[in-house]
C-alpha positions as CSV (number, residue, x, y, z in Angstrom):
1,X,0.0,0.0,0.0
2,X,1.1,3.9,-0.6
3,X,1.6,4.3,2.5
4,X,2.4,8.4,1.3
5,X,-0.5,8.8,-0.1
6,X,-2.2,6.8,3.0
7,X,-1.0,9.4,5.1
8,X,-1.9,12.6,3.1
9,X,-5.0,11.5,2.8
10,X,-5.6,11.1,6.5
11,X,-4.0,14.1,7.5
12,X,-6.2,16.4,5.1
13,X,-9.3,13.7,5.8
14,X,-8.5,15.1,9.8
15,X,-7.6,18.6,9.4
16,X,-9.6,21.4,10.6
17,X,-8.6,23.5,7.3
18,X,-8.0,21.0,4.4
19,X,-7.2,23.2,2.1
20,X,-4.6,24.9,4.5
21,X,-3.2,21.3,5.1
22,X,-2.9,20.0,1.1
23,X,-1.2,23.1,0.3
24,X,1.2,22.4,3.3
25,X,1.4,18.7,2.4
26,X,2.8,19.5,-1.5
27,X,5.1,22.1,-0.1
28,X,6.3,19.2,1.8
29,X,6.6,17.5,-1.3
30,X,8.6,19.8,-3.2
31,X,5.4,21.4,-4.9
32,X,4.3,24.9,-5.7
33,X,1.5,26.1,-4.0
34,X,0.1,29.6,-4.1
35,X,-2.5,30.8,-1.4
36,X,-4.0,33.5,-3.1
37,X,-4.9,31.3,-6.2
38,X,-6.3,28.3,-3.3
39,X,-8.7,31.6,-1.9
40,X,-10.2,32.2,-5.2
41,X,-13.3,29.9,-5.8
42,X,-13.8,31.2,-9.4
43,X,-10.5,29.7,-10.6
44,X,-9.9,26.4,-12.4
45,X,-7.6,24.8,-9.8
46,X,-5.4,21.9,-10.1
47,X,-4.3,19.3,-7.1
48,X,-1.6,17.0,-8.1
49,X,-0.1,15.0,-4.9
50,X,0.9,11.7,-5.0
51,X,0.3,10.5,-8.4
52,X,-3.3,12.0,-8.6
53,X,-4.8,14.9,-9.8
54,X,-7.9,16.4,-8.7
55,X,-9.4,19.2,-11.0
56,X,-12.1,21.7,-10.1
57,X,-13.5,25.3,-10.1
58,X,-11.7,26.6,-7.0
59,X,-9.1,24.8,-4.4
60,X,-11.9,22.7,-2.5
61,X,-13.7,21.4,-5.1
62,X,-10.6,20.3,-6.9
63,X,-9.8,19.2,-2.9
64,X,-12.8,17.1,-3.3
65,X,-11.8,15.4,-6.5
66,X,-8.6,14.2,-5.0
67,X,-10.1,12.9,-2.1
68,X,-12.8,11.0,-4.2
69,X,-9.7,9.8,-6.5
70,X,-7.8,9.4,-3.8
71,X,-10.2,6.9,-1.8
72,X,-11.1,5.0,-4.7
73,X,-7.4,4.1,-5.9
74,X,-6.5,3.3,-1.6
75,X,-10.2,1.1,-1.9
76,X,-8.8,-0.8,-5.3
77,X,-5.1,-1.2,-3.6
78,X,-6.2,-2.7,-0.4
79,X,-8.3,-4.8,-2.6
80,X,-5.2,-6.1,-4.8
81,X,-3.3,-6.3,-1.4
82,X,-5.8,-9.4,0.0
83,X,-5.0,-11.6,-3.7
């Protein structure tokens, strides 16, 4: 299991500010992540951490894309895991 991914996706899943806590997690990473951009909900906003992107109009609905994404490839992998 992505045990990376595993752990983002907790630790945004358990934030009180998710979109504070992706933008700190791909800073983390070695990403780029502008705040201003994140505050506006009118822009097309891209999340790419771990392998998956998550698209959307503004930061938390691309937020909620990744999670979706996210929880469906950790479902399929633990899945794979049990064969």
């Amino acid at each position: 299991m992505n045990m990376d991914l595993q752990t983002a996706y907790e630790r945004i899943q358990n934030s009180k500010s998710p979109i504070e806590e992706v933008g700190t997690i791909i800073l983390e990473t070695g990403g780029q992540w502008n705040p201003a951009e994140a505050a506006d909900p009118t822009k097309l906003f891209t999340i790419h951490l771990h392998q998956i992107q998550g698209v959307g109009i503004g930061a938390a609905a691309a937020l909620d894309d990744w999670m979706h994404k996210t929880r469906e490839f950790l479902g399929a992998e633990m899945v794979l895991d049990r064969i």
